[in-house]
C-alpha positions as MATLAB code, in Angstrom:
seq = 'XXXXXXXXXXXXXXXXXXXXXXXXXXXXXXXXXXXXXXXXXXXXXXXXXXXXXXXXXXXXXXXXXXXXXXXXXXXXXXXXXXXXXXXXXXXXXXXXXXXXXXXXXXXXXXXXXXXXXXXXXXXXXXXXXXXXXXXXXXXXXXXXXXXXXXXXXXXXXXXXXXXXXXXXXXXXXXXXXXXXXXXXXXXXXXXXX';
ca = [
       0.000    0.000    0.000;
       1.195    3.380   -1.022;
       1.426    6.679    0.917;
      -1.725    7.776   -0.919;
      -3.472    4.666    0.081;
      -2.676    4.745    3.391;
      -3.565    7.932    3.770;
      -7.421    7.220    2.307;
      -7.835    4.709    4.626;
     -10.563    5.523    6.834;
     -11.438    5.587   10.457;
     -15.065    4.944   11.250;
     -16.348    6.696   14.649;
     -19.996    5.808   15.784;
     -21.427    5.356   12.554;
     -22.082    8.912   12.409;
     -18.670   10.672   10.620;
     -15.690    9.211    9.097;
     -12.207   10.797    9.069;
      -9.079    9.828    7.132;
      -5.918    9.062    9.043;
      -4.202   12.726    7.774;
      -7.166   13.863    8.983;
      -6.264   12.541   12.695;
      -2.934   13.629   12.594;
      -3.639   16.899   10.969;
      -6.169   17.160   14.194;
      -3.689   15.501   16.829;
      -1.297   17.982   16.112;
      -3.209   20.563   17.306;
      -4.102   18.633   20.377;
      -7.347   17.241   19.856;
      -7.692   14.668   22.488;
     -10.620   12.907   20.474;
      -8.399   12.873   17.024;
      -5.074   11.276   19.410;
      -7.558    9.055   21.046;
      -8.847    7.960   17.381;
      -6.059    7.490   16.076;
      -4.443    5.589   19.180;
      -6.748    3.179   18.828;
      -6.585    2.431   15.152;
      -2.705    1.366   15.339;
      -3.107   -0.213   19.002;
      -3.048   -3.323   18.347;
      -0.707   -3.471   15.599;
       1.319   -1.479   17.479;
       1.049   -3.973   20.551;
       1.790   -6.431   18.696;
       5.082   -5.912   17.123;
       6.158   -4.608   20.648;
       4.771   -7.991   22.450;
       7.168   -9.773   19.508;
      10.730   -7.483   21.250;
       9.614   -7.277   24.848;
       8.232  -10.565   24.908;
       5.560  -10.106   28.007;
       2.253   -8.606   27.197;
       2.068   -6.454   30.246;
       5.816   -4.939   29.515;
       4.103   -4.388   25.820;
       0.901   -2.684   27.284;
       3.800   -0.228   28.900;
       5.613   -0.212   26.050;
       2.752    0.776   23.662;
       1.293    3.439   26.076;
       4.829    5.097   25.771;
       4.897    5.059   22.266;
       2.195    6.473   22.097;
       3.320    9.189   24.494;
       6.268    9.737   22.437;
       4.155    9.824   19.243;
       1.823   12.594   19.887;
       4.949   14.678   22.118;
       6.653   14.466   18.574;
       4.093   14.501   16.175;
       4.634   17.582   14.802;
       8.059   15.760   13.554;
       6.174   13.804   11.524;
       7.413   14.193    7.760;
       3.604   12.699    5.733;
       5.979   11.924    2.700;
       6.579    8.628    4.879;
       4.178    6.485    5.929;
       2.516    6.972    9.327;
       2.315    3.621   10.629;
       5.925    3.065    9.658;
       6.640    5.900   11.304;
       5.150    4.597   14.849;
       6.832    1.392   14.356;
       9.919    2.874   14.275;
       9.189    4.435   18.024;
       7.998    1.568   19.050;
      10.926   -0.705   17.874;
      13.396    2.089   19.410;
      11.204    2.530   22.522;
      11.263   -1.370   23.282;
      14.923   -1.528   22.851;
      15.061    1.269   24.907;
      12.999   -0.766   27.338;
      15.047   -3.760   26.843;
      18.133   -1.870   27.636;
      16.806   -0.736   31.016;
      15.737   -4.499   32.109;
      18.983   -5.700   31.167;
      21.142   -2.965   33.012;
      18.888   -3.997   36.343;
      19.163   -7.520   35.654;
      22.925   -6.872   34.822;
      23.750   -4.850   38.158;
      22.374   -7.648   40.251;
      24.752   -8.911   42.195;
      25.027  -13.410   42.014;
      22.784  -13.732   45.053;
      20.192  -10.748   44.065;
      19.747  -12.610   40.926;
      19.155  -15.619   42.836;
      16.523  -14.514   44.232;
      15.086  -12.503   41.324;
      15.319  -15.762   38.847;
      13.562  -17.684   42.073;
      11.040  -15.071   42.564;
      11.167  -15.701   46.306;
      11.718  -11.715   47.527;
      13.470  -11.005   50.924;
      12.512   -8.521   53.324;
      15.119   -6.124   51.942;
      13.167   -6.350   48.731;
       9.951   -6.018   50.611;
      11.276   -2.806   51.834;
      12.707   -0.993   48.948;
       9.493   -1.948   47.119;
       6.819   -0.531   49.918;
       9.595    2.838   49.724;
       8.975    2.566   45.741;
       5.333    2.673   46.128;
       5.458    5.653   48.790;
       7.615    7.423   46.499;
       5.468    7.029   43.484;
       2.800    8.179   45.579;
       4.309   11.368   46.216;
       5.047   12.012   43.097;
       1.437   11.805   41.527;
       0.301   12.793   44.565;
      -1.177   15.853   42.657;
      -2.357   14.465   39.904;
      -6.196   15.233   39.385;
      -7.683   12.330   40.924;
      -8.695   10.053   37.473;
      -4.660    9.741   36.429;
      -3.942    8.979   40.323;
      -5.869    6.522   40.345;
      -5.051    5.162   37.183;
      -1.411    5.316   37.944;
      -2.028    3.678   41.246;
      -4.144    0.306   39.728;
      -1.047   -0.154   37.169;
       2.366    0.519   38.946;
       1.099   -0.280   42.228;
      -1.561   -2.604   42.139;
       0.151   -4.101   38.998;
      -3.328   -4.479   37.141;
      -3.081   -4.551   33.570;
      -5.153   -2.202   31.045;
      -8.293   -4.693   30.945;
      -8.440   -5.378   34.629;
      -8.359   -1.488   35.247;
     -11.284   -0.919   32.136;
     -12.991   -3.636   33.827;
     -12.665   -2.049   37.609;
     -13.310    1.545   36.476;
     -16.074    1.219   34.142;
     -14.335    2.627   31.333;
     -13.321    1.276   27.376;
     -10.137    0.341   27.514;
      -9.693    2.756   25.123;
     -10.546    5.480   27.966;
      -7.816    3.082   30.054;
      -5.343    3.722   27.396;
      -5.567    7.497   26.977;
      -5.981    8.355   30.338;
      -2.295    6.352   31.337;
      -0.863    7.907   28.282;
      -1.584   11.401   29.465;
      -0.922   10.531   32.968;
       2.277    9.683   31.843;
       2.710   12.849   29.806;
       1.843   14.903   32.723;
       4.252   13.356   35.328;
       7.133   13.811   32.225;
       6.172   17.512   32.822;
       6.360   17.155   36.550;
      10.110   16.077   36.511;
];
């Protein structure tokens, strides 16, 4: 499929109006939270997938995704449309999961023999107990003052370790909704630091 194809494909949103994908990013770029949503949804699962194929894990792949996305929209007005969008994204998502990759292997990596003994065995000793209950104060603090909807958010998937369908399912929201909300959660506690 050509540039020009891709570009006609179309989006359909509640039956009632269609846009193109240059329409989305034509609209994302000026921040319209319903044209990023849109168009977030669209190359989801494509996008999850490729990143499930690097990371491995489907929950480090939800992460993954939701911070490709981040980086998509922060950059978006990057975007060249000679190329094609959707290689485009893959491209941040393939450099994003390495990127991911990296930062699991350096922890992994600065382990010392018996740390990783315990890591590989999953059996965690107080110590660990410790630094992780300081891990979840401190990430506490920090979106602390958040409005209350990315808190919480936040809280269900770095603390409570839910993943995006669990939190849908808990909240009463799409998991589209899910999606966007960690995504600009996210973007807001970039902001923060």
């Amino acid at each position: 499929m050509d540039i020009a194809e891709n570009f006609q494909r179309i989006v359909k949103t509640n039956n009632i109006r269609t846009y193109s994908i240059k329409d989305l990013i034509d609209k994302s770029k000026q921040n319209d939270s319903r044209a990023q949503s849109l168009l977030m949804e669209y190359f989801w699962s494509e996008i999850k997938n490729y990143t499930v194929t690097i990371v491995k894990e489907d929950s480090d792949a939800e992460d993954v995704t939701v911070e490709t996305f981040t980086k998509v929209f922060d950059k978006l007005h990057l975007y060249n449309s000679d190329f094609d969008f959707k290689n485009w994204v893959i491209s941040i998502a393939h450099n994003t999961s390495i990127d991911f990759l990296r930062k699991k292997h350096r922890f992994i990596s600065n382990l010392q023999d018996s740390e990783l003994e315990r890591y590989i065995e999953n059996v965690p000793s107080i110590e660990d107990i410790i630094i992780e209950k300081q891990k979840e104060v401190s990430l506490e603090d920090i979106i602390a003052d958040l409005d209350e909807k990315y808190r919480k958010i936040l809280h269900q998937k770095y603390i409570d370790g839910m993943s995006i369908k669990e939190i849908a399912q808990d909240s009463n929201l799409s998991i589209s909704n899910v999606k966007v909300r960690l995504m600009r959660a996210r973007k807001l506690l970039n902001l923060k630091n």
